[in-house]
N, CA, C and O of each residue as an XYZ file, in Angstrom:
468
protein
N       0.836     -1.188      0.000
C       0.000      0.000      0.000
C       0.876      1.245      0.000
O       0.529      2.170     -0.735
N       2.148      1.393      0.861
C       3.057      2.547      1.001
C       3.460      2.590     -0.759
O       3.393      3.746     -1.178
N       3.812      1.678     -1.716
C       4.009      1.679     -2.980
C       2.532      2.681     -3.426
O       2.558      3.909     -3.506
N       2.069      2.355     -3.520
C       0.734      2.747     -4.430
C       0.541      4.183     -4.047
O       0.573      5.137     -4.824
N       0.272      4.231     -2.346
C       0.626      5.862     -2.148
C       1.632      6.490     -2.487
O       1.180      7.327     -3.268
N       2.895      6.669     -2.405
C       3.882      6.918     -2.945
C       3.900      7.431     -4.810
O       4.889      7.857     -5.405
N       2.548      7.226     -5.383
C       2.902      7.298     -6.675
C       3.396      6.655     -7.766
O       3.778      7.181     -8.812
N       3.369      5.109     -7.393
C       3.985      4.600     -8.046
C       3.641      3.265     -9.701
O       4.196      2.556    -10.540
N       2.395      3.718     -9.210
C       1.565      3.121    -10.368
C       1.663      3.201    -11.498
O       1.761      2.207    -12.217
N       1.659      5.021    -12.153
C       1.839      5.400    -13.677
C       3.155      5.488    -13.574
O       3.450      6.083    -14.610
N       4.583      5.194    -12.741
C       5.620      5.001    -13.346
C       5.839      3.754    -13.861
O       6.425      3.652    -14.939
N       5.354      2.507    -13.091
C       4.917      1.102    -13.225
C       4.443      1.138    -14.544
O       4.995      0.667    -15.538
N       3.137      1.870    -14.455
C       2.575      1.816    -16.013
C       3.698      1.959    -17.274
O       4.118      1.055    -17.996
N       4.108      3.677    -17.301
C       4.959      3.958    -18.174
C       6.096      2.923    -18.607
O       6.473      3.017    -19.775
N       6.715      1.900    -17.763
C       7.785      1.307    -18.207
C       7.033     -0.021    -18.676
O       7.666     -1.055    -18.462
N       5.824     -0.155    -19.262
C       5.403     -1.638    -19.694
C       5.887     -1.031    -21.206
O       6.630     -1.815    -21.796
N       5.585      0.273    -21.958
C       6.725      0.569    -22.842
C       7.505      0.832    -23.108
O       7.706      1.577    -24.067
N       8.585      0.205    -22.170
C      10.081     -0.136    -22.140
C      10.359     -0.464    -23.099
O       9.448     -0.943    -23.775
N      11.863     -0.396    -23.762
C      11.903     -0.884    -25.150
C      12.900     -2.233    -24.852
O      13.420     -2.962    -25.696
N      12.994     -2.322    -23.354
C      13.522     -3.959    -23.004
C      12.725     -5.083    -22.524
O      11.872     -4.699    -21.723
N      12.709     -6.310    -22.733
C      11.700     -7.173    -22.452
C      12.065     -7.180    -21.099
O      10.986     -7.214    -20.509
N      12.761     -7.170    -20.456
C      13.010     -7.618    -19.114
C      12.719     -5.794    -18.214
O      12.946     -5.622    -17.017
N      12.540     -5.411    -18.542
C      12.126     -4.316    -17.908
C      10.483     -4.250    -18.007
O       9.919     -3.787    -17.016
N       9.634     -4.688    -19.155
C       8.483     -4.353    -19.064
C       7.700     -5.615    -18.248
O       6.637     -5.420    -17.659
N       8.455     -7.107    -18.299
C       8.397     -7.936    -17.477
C       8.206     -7.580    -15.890
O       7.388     -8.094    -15.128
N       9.130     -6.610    -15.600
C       9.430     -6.786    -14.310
C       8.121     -5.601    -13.622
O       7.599     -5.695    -12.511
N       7.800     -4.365    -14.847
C       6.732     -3.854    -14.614
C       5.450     -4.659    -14.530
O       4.596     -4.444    -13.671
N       5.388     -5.281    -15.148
C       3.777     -6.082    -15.444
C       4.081     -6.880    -14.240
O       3.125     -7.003    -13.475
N       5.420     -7.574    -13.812
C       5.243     -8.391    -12.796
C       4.651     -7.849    -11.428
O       3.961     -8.575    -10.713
N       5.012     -6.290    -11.039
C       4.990     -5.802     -9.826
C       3.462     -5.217     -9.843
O       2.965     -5.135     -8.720
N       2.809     -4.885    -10.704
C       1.334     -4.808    -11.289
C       0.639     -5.862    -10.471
O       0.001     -5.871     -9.418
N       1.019     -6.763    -11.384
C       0.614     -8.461    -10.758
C       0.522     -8.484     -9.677
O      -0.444     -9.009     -9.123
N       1.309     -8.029     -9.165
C       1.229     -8.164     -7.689
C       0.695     -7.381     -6.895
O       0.594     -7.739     -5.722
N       0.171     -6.011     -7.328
C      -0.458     -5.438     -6.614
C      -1.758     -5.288     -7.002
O      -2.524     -4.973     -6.092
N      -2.248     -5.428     -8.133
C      -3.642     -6.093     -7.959
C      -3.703     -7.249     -7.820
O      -4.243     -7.669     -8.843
N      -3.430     -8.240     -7.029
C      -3.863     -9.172     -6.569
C      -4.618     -8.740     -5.331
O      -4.056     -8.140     -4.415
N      -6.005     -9.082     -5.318
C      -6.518     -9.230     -4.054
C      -6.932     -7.646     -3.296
O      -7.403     -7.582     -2.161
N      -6.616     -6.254     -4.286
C      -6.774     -5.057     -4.302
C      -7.511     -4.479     -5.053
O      -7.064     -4.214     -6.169
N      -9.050     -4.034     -4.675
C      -9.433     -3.439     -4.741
C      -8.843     -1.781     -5.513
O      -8.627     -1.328     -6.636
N      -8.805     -1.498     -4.608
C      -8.313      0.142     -4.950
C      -6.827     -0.087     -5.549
O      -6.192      0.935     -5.810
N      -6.392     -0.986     -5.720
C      -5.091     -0.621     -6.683
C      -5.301     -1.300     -8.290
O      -4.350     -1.235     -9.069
N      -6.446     -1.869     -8.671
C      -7.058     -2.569     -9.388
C      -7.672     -1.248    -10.455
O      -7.236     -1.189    -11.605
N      -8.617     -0.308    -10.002
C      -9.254      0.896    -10.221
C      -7.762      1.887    -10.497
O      -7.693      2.479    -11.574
N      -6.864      1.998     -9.714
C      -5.541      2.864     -9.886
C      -5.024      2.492    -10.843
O      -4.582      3.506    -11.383
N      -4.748      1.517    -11.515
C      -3.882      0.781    -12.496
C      -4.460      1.087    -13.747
O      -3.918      1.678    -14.681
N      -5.834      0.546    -13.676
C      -7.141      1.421    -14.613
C      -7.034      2.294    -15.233
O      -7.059      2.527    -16.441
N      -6.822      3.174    -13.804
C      -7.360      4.631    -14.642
C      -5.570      5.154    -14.734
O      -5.287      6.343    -14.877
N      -4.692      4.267    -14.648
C      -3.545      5.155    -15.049
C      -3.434      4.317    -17.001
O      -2.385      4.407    -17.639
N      -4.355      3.794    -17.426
C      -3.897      3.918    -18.789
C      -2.876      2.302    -19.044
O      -2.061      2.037    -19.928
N      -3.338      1.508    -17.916
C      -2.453     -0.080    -18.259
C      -3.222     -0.726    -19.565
O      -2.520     -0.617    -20.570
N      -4.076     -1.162    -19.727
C      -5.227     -1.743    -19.515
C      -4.566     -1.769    -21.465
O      -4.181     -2.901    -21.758
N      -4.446     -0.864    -22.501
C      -4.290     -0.587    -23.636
C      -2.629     -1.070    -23.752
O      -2.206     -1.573    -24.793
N      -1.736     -0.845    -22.523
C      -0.703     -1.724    -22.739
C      -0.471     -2.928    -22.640
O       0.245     -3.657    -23.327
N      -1.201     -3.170    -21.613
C      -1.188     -4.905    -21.090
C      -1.533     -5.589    -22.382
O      -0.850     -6.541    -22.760
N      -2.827     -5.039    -23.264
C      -3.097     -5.696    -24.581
C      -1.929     -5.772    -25.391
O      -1.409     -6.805    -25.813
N      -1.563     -4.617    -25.573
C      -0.370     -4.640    -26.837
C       1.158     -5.536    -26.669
O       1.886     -5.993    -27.550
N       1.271     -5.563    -25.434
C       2.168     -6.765    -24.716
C       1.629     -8.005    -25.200
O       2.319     -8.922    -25.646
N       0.289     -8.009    -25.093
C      -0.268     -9.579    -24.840
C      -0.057     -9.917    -26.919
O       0.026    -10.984    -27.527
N      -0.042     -8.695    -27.347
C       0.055     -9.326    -29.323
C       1.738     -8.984    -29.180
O       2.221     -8.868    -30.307
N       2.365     -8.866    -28.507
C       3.804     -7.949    -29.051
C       4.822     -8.229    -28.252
O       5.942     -7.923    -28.662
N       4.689     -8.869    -26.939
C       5.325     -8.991    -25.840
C       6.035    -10.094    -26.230
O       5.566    -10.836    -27.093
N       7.362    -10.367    -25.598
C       7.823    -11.583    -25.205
C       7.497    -12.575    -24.430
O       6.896    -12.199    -23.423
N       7.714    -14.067    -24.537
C       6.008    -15.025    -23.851
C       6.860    -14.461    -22.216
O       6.235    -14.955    -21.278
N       7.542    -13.970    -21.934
C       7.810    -13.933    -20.274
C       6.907    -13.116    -19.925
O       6.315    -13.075    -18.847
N       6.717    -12.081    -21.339
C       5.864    -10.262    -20.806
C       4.912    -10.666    -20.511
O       4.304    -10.470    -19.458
N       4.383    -11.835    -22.150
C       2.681    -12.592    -21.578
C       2.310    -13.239    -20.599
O       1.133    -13.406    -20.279
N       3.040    -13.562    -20.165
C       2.714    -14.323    -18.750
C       2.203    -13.371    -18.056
O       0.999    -13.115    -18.054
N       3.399    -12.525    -17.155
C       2.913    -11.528    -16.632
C       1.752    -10.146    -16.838
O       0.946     -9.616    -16.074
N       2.095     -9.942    -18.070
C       0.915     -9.536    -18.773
C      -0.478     -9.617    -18.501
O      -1.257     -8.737    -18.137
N      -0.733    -11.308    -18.834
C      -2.136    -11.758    -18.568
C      -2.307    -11.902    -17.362
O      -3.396    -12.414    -17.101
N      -1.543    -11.611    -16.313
C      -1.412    -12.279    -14.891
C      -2.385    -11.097    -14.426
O      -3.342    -11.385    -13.707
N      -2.139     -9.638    -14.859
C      -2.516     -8.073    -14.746
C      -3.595     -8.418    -15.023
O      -4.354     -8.580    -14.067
N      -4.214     -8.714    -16.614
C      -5.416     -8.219    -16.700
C      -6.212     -9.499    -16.165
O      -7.424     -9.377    -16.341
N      -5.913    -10.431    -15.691
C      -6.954    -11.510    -15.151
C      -6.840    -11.140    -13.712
O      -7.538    -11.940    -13.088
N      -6.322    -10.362    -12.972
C      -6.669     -9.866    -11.727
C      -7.591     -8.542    -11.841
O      -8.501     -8.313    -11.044
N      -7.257     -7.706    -12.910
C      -7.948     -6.484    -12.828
C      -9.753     -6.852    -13.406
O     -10.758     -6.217    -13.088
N      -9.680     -7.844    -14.149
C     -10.841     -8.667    -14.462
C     -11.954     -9.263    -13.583
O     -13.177     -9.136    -13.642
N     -10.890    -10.179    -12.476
C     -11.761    -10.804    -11.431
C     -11.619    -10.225    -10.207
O     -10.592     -9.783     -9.693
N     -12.904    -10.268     -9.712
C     -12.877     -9.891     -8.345
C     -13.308     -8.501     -8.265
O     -13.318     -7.842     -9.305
N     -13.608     -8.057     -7.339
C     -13.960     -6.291     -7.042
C     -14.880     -5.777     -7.728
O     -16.067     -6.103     -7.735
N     -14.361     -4.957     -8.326
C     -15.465     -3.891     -8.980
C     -16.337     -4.489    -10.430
O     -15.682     -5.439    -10.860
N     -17.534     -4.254    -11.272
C     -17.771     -4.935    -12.043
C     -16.790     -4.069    -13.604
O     -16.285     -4.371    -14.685
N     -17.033     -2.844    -12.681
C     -16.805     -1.712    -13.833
C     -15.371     -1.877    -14.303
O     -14.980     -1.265    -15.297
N     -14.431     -2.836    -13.490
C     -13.176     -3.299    -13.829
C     -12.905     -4.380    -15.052
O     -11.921     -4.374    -15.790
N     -13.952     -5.261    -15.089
C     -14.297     -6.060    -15.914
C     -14.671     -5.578    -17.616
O     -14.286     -5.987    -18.711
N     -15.667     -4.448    -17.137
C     -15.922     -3.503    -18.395
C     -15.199     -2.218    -18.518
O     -15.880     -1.336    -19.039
N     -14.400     -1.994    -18.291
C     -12.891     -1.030    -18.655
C     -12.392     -2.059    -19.197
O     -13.105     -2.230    -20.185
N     -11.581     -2.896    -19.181
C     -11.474     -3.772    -20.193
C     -11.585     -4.037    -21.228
O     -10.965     -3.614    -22.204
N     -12.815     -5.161    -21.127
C     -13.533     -5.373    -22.518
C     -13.408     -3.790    -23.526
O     -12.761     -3.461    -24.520
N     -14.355     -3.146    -22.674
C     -13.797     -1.121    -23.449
C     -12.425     -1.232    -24.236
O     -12.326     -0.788    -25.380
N     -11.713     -1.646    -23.788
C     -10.621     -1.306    -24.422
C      -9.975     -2.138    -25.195
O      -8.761     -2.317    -25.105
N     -10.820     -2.793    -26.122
C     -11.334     -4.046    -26.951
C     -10.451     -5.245    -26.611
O      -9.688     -5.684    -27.472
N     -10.516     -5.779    -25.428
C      -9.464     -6.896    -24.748
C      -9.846     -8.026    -25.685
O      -9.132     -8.706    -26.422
N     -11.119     -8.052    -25.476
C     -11.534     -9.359    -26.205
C     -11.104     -9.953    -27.998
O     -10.671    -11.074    -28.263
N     -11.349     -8.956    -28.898
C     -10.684     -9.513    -29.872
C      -9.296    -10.147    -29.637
O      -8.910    -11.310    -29.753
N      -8.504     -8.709    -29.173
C      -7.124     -8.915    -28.788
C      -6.631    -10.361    -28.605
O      -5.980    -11.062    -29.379
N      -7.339    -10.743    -26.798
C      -7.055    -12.026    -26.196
C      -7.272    -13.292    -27.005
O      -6.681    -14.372    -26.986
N      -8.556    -12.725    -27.908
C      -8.887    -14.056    -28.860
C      -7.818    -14.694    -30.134
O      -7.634    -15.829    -30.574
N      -7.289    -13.456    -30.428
C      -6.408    -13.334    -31.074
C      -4.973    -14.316    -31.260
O      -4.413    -14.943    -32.159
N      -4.751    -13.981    -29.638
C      -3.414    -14.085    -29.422
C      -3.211    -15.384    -28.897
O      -2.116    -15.882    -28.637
N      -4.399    -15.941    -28.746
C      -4.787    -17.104    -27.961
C      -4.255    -17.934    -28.378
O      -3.921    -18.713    -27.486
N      -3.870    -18.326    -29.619
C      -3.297    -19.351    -30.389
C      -1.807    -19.313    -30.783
O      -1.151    -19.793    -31.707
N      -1.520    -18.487    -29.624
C      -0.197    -17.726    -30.276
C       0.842    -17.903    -28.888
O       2.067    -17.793    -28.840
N      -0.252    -18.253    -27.670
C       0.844    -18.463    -26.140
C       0.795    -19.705    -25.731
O       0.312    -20.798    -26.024
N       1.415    -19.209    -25.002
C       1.644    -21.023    -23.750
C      -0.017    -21.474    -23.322
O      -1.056    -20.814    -23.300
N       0.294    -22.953    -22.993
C      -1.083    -23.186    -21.981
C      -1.312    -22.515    -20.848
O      -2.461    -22.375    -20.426
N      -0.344    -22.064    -20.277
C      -0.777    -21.263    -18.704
C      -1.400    -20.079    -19.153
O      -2.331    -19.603    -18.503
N      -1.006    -19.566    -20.154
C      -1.423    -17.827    -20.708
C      -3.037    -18.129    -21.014
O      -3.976    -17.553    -20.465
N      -3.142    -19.345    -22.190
C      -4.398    -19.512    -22.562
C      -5.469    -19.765    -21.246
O      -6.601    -19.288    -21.325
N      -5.089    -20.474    -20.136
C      -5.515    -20.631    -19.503
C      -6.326    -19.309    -18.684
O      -7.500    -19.367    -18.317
N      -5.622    -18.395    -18.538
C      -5.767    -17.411    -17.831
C      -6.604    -16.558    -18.425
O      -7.426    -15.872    -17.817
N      -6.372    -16.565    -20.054
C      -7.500    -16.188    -21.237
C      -8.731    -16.306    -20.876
O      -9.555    -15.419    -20.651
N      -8.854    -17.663    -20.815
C      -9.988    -17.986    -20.676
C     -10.540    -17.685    -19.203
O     -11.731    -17.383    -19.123
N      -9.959    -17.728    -18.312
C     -10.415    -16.940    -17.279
C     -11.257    -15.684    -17.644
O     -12.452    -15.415    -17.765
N      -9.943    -14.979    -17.771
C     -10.497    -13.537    -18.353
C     -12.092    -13.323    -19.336
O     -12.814    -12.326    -19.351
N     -12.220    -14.238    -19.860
C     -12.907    -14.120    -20.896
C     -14.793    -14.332    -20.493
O     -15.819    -13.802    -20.920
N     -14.432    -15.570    -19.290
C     -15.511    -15.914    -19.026
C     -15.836    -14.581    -18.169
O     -16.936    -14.443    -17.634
């Protein structure tokens, strides 16, 4: 929580367009981790503008980014708010995910389909 107050969300955000895989990894990873199980950092992540990167990772990323990647938007998906679910979709997740679906690992697809339902 001292992270999130601190400001540290849209810098988090900003480096998922890192132009290194292991840097936007390590952003999406710490994401991951803070919406897990958060409410209000779920809505923060949101509205800082992830939501259009996490997609473009998920067609463009390296499979480490996708992992983590999908790890983001299947937490910001489930759980909490509904309007989290539909910010999302809004931000046409669904073609995207359908897309790419055939294109990742089983754990990624897996999580797809989470997302999806």
């Amino acid at each position: 929580i001292a992270v999130v107050a601190s400001g540290a969300i849209p810098p988090l955000v900003g480096l998922l367009k890192a132009s290194m895989s292991d840097v936007q990894k390590q952003a999406a990873r710490a994401l991951h981790n803070l919406t897990s199980k958060n409410v209000d950092n779920k809505v923060a992540v949101i509205e800082a503008g992830a939501v259009p990167r996490l997609l473009s990772l998920m067609k463009h990323g390296a499979p480490a980014v996708r992992e983590q990647a999908v790890g983001v938007l299947r937490n910001l998906t489930g759980g909490g708010k509904p309007e989290n679910k539909a910010a999302v979709a809004e931000a046409n997740a669904i073609p995207t995910l359908i897309t790419v679906l055939r294109m990742v690992s089983p754990e990624v697809q897996v999580h797809i389909a989470v997302i999806l339902y």
